[in-house]
C-alpha positions as CSV (number, residue, x, y, z in Angstrom):
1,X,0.0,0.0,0.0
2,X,1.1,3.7,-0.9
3,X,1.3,6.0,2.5
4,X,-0.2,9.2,2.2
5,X,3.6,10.5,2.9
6,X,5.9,12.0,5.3
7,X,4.0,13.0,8.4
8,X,0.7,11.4,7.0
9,X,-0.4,14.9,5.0
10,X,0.0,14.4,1.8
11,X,-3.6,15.1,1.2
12,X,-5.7,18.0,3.5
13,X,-9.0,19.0,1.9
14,X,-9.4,22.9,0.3
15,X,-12.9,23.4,2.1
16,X,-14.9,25.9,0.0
17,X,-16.2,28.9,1.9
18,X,-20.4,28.6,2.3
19,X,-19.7,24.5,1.1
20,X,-22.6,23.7,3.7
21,X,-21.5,21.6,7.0
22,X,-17.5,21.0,7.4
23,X,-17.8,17.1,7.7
24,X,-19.5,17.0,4.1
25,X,-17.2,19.5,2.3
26,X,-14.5,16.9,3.7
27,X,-15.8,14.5,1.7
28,X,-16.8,16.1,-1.1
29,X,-13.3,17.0,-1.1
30,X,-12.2,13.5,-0.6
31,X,-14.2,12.7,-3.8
32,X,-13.3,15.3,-6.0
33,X,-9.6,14.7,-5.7
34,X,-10.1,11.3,-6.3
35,X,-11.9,11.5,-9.6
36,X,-9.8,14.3,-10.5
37,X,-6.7,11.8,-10.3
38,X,-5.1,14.0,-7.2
39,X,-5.2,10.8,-5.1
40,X,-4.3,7.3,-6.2
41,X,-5.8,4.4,-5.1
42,X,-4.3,2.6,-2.6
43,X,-3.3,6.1,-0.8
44,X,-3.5,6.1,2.8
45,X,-5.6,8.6,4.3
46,X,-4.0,10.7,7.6
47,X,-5.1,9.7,10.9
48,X,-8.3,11.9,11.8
49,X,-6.8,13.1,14.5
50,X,-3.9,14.3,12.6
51,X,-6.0,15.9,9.7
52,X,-9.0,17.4,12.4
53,X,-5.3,19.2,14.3
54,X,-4.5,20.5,10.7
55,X,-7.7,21.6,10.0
56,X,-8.4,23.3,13.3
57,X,-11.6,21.1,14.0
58,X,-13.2,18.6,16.4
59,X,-11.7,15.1,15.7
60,X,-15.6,14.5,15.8
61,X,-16.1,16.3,12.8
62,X,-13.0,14.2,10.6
63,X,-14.5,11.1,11.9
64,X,-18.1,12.3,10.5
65,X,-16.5,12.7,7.6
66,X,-14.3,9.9,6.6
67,X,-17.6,7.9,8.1
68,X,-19.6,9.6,5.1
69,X,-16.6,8.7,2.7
70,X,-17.2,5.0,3.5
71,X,-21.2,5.3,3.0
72,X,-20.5,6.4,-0.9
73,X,-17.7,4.0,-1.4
74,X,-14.7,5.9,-1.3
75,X,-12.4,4.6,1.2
76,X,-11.6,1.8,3.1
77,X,-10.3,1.0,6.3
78,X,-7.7,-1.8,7.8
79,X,-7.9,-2.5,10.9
80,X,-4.2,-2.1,12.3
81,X,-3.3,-0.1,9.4
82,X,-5.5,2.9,8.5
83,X,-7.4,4.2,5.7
84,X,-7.2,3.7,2.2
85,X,-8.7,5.2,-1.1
86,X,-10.2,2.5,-2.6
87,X,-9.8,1.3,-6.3
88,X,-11.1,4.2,-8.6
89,X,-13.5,2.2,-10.6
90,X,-15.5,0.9,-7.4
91,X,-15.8,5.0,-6.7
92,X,-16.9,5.7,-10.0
93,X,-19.5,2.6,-9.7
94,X,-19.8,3.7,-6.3
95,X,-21.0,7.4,-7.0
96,X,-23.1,6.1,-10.0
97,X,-25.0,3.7,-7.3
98,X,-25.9,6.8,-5.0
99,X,-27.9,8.7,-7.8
100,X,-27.1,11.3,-10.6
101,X,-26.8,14.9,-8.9
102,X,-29.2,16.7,-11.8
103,X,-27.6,20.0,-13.0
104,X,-29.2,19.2,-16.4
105,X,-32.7,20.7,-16.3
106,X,-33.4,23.9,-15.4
107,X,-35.9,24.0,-12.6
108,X,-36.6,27.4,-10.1
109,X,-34.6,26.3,-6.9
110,X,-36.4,24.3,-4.2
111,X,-36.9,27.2,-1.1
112,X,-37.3,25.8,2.3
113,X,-39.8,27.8,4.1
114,X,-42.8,25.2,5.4
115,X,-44.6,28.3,6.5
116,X,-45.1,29.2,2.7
117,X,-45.5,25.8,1.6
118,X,-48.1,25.2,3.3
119,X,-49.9,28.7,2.5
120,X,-49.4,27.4,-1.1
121,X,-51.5,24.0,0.0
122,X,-54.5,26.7,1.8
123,X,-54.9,28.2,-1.3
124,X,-55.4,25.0,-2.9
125,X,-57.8,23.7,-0.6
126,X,-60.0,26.7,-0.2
127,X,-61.0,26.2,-4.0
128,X,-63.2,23.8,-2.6
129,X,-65.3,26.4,-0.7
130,X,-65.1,29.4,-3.5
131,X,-65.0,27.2,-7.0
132,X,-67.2,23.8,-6.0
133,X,-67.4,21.1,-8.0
134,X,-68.2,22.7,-11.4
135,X,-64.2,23.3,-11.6
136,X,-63.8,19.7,-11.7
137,X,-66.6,18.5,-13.4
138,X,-67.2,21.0,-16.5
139,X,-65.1,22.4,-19.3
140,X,-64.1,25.5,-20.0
141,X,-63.6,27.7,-23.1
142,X,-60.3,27.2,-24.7
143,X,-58.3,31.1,-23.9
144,X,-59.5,30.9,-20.5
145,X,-62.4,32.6,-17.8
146,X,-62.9,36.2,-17.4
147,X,-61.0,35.8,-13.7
148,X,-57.7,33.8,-14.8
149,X,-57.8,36.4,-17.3
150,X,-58.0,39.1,-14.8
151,X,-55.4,37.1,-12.2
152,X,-52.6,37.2,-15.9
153,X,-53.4,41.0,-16.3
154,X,-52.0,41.3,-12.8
155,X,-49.6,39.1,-13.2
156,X,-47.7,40.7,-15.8
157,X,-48.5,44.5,-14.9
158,X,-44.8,45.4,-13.5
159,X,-43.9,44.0,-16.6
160,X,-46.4,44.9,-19.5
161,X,-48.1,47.6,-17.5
162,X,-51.8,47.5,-18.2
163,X,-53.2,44.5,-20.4
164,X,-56.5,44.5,-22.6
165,X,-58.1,41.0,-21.2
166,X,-59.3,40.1,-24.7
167,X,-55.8,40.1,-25.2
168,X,-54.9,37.3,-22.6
169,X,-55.3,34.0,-23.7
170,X,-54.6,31.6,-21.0
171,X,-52.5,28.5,-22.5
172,X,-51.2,24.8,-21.2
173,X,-47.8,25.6,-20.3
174,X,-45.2,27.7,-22.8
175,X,-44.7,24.5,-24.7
176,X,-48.6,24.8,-25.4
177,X,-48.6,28.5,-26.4
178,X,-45.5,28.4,-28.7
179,X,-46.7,25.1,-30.5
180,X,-50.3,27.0,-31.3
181,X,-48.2,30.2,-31.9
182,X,-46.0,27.8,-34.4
183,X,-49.0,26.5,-36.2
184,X,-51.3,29.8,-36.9
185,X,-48.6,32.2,-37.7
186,X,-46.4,29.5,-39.9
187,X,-46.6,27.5,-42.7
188,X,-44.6,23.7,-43.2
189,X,-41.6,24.3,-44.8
190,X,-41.3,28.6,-43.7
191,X,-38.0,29.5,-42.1
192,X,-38.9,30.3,-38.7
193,X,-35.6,32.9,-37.0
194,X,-33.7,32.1,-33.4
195,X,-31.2,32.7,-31.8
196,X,-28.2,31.0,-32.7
197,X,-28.5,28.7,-29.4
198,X,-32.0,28.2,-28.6
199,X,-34.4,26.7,-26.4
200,X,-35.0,22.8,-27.2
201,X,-38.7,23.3,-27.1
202,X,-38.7,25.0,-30.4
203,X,-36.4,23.0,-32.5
204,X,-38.3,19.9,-31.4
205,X,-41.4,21.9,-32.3
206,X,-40.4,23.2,-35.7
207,X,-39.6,19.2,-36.8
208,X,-42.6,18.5,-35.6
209,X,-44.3,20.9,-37.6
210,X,-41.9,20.8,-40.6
211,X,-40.4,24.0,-40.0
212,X,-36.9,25.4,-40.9
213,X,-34.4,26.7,-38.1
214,X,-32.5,30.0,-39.3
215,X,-30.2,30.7,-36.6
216,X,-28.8,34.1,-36.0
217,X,-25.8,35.3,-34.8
218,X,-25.5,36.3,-31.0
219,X,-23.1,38.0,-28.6
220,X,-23.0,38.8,-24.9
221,X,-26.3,40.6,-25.6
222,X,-28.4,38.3,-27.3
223,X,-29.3,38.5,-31.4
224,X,-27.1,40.7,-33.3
225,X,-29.6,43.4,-35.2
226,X,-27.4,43.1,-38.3
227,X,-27.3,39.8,-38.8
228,X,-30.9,39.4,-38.0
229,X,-31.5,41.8,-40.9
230,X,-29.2,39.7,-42.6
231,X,-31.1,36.2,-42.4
232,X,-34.8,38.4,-43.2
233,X,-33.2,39.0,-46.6
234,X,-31.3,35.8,-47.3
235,X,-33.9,33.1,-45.6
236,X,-37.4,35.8,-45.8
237,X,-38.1,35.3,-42.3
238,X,-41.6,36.5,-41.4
239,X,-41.9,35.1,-37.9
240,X,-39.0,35.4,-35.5
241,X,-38.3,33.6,-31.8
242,X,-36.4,34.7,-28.5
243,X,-35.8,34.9,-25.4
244,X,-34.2,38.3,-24.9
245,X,-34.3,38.5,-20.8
246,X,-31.5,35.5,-19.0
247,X,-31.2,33.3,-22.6
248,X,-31.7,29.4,-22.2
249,X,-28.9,28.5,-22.3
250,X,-26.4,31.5,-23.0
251,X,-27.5,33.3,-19.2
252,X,-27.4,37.0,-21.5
253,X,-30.0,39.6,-21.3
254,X,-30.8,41.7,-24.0
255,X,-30.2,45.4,-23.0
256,X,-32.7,48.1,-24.1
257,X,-31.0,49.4,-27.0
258,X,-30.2,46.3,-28.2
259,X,-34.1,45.6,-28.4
260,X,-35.1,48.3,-30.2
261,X,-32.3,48.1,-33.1
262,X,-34.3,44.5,-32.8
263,X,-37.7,45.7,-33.3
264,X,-36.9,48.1,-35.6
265,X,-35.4,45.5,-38.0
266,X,-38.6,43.4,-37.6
267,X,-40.6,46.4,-38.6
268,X,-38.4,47.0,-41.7
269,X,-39.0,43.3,-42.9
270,X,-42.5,42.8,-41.3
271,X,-41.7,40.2,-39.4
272,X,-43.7,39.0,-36.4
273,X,-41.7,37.8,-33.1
274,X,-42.3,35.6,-30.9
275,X,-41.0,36.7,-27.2
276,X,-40.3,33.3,-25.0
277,X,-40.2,34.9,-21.5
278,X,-39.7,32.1,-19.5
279,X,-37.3,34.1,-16.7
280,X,-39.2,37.7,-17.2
281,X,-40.3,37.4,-13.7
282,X,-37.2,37.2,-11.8
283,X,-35.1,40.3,-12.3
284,X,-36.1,42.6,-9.6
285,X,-35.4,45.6,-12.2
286,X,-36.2,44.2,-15.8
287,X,-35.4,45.6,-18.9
288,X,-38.9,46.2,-20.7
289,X,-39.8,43.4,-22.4
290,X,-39.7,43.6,-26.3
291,X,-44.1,43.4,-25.9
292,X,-44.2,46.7,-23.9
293,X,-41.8,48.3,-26.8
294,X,-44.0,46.9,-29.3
295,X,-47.3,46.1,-28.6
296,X,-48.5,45.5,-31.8
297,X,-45.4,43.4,-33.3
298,X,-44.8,40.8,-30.1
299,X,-47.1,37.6,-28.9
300,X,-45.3,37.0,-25.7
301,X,-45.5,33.8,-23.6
302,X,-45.4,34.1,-19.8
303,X,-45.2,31.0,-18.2
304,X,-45.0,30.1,-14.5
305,X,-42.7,27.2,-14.6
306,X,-39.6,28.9,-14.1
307,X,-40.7,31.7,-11.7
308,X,-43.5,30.1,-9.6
309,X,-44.7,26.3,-10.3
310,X,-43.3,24.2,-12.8
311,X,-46.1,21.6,-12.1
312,X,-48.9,24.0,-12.8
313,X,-48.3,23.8,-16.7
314,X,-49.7,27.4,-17.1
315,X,-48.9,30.4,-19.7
316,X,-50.2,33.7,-20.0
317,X,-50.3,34.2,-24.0
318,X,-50.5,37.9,-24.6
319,X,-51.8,38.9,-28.2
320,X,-50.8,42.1,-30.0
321,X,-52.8,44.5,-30.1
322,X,-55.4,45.0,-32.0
323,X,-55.6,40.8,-32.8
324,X,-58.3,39.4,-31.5
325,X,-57.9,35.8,-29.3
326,X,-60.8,34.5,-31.1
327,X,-58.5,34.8,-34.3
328,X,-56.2,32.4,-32.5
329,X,-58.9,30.1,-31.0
330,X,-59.0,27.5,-33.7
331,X,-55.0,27.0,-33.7
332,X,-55.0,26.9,-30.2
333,X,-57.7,24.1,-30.1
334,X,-56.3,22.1,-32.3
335,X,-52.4,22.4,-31.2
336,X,-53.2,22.2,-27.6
337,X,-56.6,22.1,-26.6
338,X,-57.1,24.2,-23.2
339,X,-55.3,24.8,-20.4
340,X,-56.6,22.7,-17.2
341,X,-59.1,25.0,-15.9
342,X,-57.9,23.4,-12.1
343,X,-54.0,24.9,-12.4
344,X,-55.5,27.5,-14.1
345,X,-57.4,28.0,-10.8
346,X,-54.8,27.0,-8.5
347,X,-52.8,30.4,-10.5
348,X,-55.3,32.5,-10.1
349,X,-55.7,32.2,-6.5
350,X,-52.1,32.4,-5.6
351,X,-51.6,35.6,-7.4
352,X,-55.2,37.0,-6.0
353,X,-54.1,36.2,-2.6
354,X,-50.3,37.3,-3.0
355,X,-49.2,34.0,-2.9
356,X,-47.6,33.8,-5.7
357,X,-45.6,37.0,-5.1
358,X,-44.2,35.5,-2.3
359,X,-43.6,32.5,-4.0
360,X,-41.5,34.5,-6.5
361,X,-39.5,36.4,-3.4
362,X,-38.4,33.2,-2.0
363,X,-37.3,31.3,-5.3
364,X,-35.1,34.6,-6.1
365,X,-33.7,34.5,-2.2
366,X,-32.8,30.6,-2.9
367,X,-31.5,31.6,-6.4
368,X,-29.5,34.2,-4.9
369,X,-27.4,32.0,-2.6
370,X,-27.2,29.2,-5.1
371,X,-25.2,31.7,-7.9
372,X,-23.1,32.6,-4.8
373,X,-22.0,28.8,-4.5
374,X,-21.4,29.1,-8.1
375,X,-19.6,31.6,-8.2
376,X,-17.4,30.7,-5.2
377,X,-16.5,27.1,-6.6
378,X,-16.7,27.0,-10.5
379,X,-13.3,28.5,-11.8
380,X,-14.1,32.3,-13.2
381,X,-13.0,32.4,-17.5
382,X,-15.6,31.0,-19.3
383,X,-18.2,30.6,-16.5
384,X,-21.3,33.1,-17.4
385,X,-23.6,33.4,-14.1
386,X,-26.2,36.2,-14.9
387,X,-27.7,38.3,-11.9
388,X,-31.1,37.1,-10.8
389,X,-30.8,33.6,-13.0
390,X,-30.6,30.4,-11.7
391,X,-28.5,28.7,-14.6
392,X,-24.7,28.5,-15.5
393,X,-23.3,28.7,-19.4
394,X,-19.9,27.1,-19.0
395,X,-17.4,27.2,-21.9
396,X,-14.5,24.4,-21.2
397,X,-11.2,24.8,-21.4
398,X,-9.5,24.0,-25.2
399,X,-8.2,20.0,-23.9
400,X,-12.1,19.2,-22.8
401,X,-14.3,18.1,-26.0
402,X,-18.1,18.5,-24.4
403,X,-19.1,14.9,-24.9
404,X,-16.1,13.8,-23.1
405,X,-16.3,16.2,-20.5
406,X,-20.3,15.4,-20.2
407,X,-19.7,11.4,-20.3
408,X,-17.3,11.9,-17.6
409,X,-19.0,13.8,-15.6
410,X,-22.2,11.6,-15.7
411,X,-19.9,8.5,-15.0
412,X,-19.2,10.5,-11.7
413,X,-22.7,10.9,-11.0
414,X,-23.2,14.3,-12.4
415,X,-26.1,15.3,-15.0
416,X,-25.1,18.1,-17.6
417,X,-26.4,19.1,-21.0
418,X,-23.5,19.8,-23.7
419,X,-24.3,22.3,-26.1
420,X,-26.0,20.3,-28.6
421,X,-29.4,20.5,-27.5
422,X,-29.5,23.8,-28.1
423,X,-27.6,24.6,-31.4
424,X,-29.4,25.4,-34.3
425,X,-25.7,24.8,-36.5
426,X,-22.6,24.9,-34.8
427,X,-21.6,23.6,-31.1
428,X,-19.7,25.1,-29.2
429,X,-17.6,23.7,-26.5
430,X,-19.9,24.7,-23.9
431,X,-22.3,22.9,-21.4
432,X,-25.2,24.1,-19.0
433,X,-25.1,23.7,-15.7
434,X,-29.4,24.2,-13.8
435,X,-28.7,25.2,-10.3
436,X,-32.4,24.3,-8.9
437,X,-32.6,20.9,-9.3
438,X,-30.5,19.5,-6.6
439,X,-32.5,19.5,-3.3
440,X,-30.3,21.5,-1.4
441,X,-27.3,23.7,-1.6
442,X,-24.8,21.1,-0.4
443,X,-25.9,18.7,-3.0
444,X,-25.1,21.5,-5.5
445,X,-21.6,22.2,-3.8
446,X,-20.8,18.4,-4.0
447,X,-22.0,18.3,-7.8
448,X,-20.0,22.2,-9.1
449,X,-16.8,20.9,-6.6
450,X,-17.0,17.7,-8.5
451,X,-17.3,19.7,-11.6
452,X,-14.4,22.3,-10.8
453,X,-12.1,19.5,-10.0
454,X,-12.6,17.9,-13.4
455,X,-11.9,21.3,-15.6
456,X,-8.8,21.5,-13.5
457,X,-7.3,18.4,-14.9
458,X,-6.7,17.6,-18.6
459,X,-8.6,14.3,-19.5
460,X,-5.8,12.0,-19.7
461,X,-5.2,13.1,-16.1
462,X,-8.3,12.4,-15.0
463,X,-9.6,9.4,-16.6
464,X,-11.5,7.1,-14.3
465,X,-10.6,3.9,-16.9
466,X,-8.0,1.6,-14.4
């Protein structure tokens, strides 16, 4: 067996600041440098008395620790002879045993505050009393009632400012509203404008319906206006999508100048655009959306997935002006039928009794100390964090390819989405990183610490194949 060396500290664990409790970050440690090729197996470990004097912590605490390292498989100990890193393809088997640690969707960030949680189950249960059973029992008009109408209008006003209701149509999820959107303002075969990297959800849309892809250039602040007005001419766009305000997957945000060189272009061509706002809710202080700087150019899709309830499967579709919903209501029947009048209800009632706002307050508070994790442990060139998002754009380092970089990670027990899914032609070396899935913030330290270790090290270094 190899000793950990003179003195029996060879190894000491770099402890992140905010990591979560000291024993875990030990182990998290433990792991990362194991994967990451910094200790062999067969390395002795130091005594925990030895490492807990180095450290300046309780023995307690070390023994927690290298107690957790033995639950996921790392280490090993000999009675008579200490602790030992084990093999490195039982920890890689090991780690894929205990479950993936899911950074690859993108889901608001789980807040714990029971006290809200369980005003968000009142709400629920009071439709009992106020709706009866005719919510469960009847349909409903597709677009929506009058009040879910009302509860959107209110919704949206910081954003939108005051809202026609005959302009509110209230849609299955974003999915739902972009796939009607698709079908009534598009034909099979029509070039259909994004941004260069774009949100899944429409290319698997636009095969569906037999549409074309154009994507357009971007920077650091979303679609550049010239080469939008570039791909009008060449590809005779007539419909075009984004997502100006914290871009799936690039984090950007669209500044205000930027959107009207945007709209301005669309007006010149006469193209219609479709404005995804999937993370409109979250900045504290938003840039106007591109609807409120063109009413009568922009159908923009709200939905509540991202800022409130992803299970609820509800979108506020607001119409330009001037457009009637009814001149919708055929597409939307057919492409997605109506929305489920009981989220629809359970909605409404969060945002009538301020629910949802508080909702909203405590998934940016969560975000908030989730980016600051990111921050702290993912290395800083290439790592785009945007204020008020909860998702990371990370470009690797030249020696990573993605799908290596992705394969090993998930062989560690880490979820990732390369670049791929999102490019409409060429991928860059880039993956995204969703912040909100894991349960709680130490889960997310022990998934970006795993994930820092491994751009540290070229791939031949850190190969996990013994």
């Amino acid at each position: 067996m190899k000793a950990a060396g003179e003195g029996d500290l060879a190894w000491v664990p770099r402890i992140a600041k905010g990591a979560g409790p000291v024993y875990l970050a030990i182990a998290d440690g433990l792991a990362e440098d194991i994967l990451a090729g910094r200790l062999a197996p067969g390395v002795r470990l130091p005594p925990q008395r030895t490492l807990a004097d180095a450290l300046g912590i309780d023995f307690t605490t070390v023994t927690r620790a290298y107690t957790e390292a033995r639950k996921r498989g790392l280490i090993e100990g000999k009675i008579g002879q200490g602790t030992y890193v084990r093999p490195r393809s039982a920890v890689s088997a090991s780690l894929a045993r205990g479950g993936v640690i899911d950074m690859g969707m993108n889901l608001p960030p789980r807040f714990d505050d029971k006290h809200l949680a369980g005003r968000m189950w009142s709400d629920i249960a009071s439709l009992e009393q106020t709706d009866g059973i005719d919510l469960l029992l009847r349909y409903q008009e597709p677009g929506g009632t009058r009040r879910d109408q009302n509860a959107g209008a209110l919704w949206l006003a910081n954003k939108l400012g005051e809202i026609a209701l005959d302009r509110i149509v209230i849609m299955p999820g974003a999915r739902g509203a972009l796939l009607a959107l698709l079908a009534a303002l598009a034909e099979p075969g029509d070039a259909v404008g994004t941004e260069a990297l774009t949100f899944p959800g429409l290319l698997s849309a636009l095969t569906h319906l037999r549409m074309r892809p154009v994507g357009i250039e971007i920077d650091g602040q979303g679609i550049i206006p010239e080469a939008f007005a570039a791909a009008c001419t060449t590809h005779r766009l007539n419909l075009l999508y984004c997502n100006p305000t914290l871009h799936n997957p690039t984090t950007a945000t669209m500044p205000l100048e930027r959107r009207e060189a945007l709209i301005g272009v669309a007006r010149a061509h006469g193209v219609a655009i479709i404005e995804d706002d999937a993370y409109g809710m979250l900045p504290r202080h938003p840039v106007p959306p591109l609807a409120r700087l063109a009413p009568d150019l922009v159908y923009h899709i709200a939905g509540l997935a991202k800022c409130l309830a992803p299970a609820l499967r509800i979108a506020y579709l607001v119409l330009p002006e001037a457009l009637p919903a009814q001149r919708l209501s055929g597409a939307i029947r057919a492409a997605a039928s109506l929305a489920s009048p009981l989220t629809a209800a359970i909605a409404t009632r969060w945002i009538e009794t301020g629910t949802a706002v508080a909702v909203l307050e405590a998934i940016r508070r969560e975000a908030e100390l989730r980016r600051a994790l990111a921050w702290d442990l993912l290395p800083g060139e290439g790592t785009h964090i945007a204020p008020d998002g909860f998702h990371v754009w990370l470009e690797l380092p030249p020696v990573w390819p993605r799908s290596e970089f992705v394969a090993r990670l998930l062989s560690t027990g880490i979820g990732v989405v390369a670049s791929d899914a999102f490019a409409v032609s060429a991928r860059p070396e880039a993956v995204r990183l969703g912040l909100g899935v894991p349960a709680t913030a130490t889960e997310l330290s022990r998934g970006l610490r795993v994930v820092a270790a491994l751009l540290a090290e070229a791939p031949a270094l850190s190969s996990i194949v013994v």
